[in-house]
N, C-alpha and C positions, 0 to 999 in steps of 0.2 A: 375555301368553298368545297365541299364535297359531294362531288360532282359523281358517284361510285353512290343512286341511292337506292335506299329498300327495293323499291321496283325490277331495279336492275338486278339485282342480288336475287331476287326470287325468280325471277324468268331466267338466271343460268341458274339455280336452283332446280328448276322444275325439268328443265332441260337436263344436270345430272342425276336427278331423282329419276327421267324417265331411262337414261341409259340402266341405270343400277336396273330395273323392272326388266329390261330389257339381256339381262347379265353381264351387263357394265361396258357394254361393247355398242358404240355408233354401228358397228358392222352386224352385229348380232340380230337388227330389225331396221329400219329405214324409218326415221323421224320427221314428221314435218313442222318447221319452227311455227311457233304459233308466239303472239307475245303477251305481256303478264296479262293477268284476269283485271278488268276494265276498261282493256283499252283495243278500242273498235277497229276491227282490220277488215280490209273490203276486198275483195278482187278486182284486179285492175283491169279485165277485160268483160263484160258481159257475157259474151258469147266463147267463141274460136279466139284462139289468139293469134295475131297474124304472124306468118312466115316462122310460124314455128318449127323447132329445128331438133330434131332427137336427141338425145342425150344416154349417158352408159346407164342409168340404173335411177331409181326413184329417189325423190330429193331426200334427204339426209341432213342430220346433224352431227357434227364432231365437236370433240372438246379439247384444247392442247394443253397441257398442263402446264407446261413452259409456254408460258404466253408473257406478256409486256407486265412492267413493272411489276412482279411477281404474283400475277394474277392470271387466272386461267383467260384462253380466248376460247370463243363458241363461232365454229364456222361452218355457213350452211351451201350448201350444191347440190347440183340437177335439178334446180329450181325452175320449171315449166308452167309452174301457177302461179306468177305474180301477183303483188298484194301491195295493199300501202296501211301502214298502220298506224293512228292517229292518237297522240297522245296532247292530251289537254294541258296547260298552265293550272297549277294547283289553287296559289296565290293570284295575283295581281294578271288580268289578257290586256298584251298592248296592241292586238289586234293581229302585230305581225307571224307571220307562217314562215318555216321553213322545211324544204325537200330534203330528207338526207338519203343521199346516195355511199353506201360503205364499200369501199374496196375488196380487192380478190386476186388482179391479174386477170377479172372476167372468168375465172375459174373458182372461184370460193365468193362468200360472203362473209367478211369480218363484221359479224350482226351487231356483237357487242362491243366489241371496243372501237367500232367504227361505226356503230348506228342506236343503238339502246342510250350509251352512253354520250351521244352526240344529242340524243334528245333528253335527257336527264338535264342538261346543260343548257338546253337551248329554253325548256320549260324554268328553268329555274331563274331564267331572264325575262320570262313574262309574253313570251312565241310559243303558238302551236308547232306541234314538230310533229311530219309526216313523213314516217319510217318506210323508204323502197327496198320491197323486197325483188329485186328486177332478175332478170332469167340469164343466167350463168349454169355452166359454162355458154359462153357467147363468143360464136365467128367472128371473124377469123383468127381470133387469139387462141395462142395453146401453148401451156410451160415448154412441151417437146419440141416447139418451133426456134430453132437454134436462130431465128433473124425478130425473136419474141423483142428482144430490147430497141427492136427498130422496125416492128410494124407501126405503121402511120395510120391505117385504114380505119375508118368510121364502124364502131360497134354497134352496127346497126338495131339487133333486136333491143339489145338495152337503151339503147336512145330510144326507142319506139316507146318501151315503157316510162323512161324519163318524162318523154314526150304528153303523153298518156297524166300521167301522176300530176303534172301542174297541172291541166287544162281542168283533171277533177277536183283539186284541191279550191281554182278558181270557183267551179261549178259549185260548190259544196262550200262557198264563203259564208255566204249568214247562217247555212246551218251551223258551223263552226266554230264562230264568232271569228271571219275573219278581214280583215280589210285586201281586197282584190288586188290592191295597189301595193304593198308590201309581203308580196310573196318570191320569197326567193330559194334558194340550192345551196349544200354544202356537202361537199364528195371530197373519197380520202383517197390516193393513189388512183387507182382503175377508175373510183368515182370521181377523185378528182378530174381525171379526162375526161368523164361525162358529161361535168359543170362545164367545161371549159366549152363540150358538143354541144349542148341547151344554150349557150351562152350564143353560138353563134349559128346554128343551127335552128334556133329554134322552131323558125318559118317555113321549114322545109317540110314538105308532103312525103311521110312514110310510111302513111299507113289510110287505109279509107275510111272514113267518119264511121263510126257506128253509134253514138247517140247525141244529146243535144251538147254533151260535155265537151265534142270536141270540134265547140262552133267557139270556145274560150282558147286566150290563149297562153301559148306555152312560156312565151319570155319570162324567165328570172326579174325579179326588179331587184336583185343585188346577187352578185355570187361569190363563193368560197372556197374555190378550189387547194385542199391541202398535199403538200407534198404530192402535186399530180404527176401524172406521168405520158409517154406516150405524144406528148407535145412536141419533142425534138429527138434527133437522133443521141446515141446513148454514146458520151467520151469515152473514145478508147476503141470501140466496137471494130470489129475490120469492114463492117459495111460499107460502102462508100454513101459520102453526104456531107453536109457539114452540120457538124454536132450543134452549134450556134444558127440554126435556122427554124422557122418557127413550121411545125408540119403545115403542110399547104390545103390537107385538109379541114381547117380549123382558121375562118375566114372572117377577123377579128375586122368590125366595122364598129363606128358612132352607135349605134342600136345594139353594141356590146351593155353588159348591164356594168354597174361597178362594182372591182373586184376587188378581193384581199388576198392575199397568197401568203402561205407559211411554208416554209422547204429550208431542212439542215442540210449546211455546207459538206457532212462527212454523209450525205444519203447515198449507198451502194447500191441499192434499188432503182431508183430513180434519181437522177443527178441532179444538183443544183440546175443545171441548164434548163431543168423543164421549166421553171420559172422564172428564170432571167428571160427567156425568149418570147416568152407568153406578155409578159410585165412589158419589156419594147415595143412587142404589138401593141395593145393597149393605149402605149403612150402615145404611138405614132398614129394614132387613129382620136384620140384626144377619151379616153376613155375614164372617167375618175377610178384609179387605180391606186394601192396598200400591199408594197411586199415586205415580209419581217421574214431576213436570213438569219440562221445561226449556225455559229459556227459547230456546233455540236449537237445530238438530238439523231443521227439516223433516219429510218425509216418506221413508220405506221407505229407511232406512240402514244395517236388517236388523244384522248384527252388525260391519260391516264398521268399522275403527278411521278415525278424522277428528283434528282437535286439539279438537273439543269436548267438554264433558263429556257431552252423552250418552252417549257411546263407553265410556264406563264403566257402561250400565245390565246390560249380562252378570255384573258383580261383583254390583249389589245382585241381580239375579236368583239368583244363588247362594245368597245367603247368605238371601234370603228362604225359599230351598226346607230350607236348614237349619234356620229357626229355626221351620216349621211341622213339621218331623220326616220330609220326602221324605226327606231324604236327610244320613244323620250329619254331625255336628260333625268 
């Protein structure tokens, strides 16, 4: 399957076509991701966005040229305008919707290989895919926090937007063509702790209503947290804690949705432990739960193909969303 399509290819196209214009430098002008030409991005707030929180400089795009499976990554920050950007099923709509939330560390946006490319993938299965662009950098996280592998604390402005982005996705169902009832989240590291926040979260009051959108609600009816993180404390760490405990802010009940977890045994970033612990919860709470360990694969490889067998977690992804009934046989 190729999962890498034109779409994607042109929206980091256009992104380094604007660097070059720019004199080839993300630092040279301050870019704001926009995504390919026909695919409708909304602002996530109408108004003020609440509990907004300043940021060093105006959002931006970068490009790493050493990025995953020898493909550049595109990473966007100081993002204070959130957005959600909605990409259509080409072929065949099974009605079903998913959120994608892409990683960072709450301090970047891996747009593409953790969001562009998550919905190339998720359209290509016959789901609307609704790309968050959520406001990073986000408190209390920050690379310079030497206890960064073992904050536990709730990312609140980005869960606001999370928060935010289902209720509209609900709201904005038959415009969409989407079924209410199969809308669910898939987050990559940082985003992965988001799913896991909406997952159980969802119900919590953070923000006050501001239109009819947010009289809908926020639960997942499936989620996806990959290689999350931020769920337990980090092995090895000198923090005190026990690394095999599930953060306590992250309060997995029966009204959890069902989830599927992907996380490699050799991940240096985020350890296996975030999803052994989360996967317990789960179970001890009777939650219909799917974890696929491997022994190899690292960290944030998003969907991008390698010769490992992780690179095949997009199949059981699939077939996991068929055999809970997102999305027909």
């Amino acid at each position: 399957m190729r999962l890498l399509t034109v779409r994607s290819f042109m929206e980091q196209l256009s992104v380094i076509l604007g660097l070059v214009a720019v004199g080839g430098s993300a630092q040279a002008k301050p870019m704001i991701w926009q995504p390919a030409e026909g695919v409708t991005q909304i602002a996530l707030w109408p108004g003020a966005v609440p509990d907004a929180q300043p940021v060093s400089g105006s959002e931006d795009v970068s490009i790493t040229t050493k990025g995953v499976a020898g493909k550049p990554n595109t990473n966007v920050t100081n993002v204070t305008g959130p957005t959600i950007s909605v990409y259509l099923p080409k072929g065949k709509n099974t009605g079903a919707a998913v959120v994608v939330v892409p990683g960072g560390g709450f301090q970047v946006l891996a747009i593409d290989l953790e969001g562009t490319e998550a919905c190339d993938w998720a359209n290509s299965i016959g789901m609307t895919c609704v790309l968050l662009k959520y406001r990073v950098p986000s408190p209390p996280y920050s690379w310079q926090c030497d206890c960064r592998p073992d904050n536990l604390s709730i990312s609140e402005p980005s869960l606001q937007d999370l928060q935010r982005a289902m209720r509209m996705v609900r709201y904005h169902a038959e415009q969409w063509h989407i079924d209410p009832h199969k809308v669910g989240v898939l987050g990559f590291s940082a985003g992965g702790y988001l799913v896991a926040e909406i997952s159980t979260l969802f119900d919590r009051p953070l923000y006050p209503k501001v239109d009819n959108a947010d009289n809908e609600s926020a639960r997942p009816d499936f989620a996806m947290p990959i290689y999350p993180g931020h769920l337990a404390k980090y092995p090895g760490h000198p923090a005190k804690g026990d690394d095999m405990r599930l953060n306590p802010n992250i309060p997995v009940s029966n009204q959890t949705p069902p989830t599927f977890l992907v996380q490699a045994e050799d991940d240096d970033e985020d350890g296996v432990n975030q999803s052994l612990v989360y996967y317990a919860a789960l179970w001890k709470a009777h939650v219909p739960a799917e974890m696929h360990l491997y022994a190899n694969g690292g960290h944030a490889f998003g969907f991008r193909r390698t010769e490992l067998p992780i690179t095949s977690w997009p199949v059981q992804g699939e077939v996991w969303l068929r055999t809970i009934g997102i999305i027909p046989n």
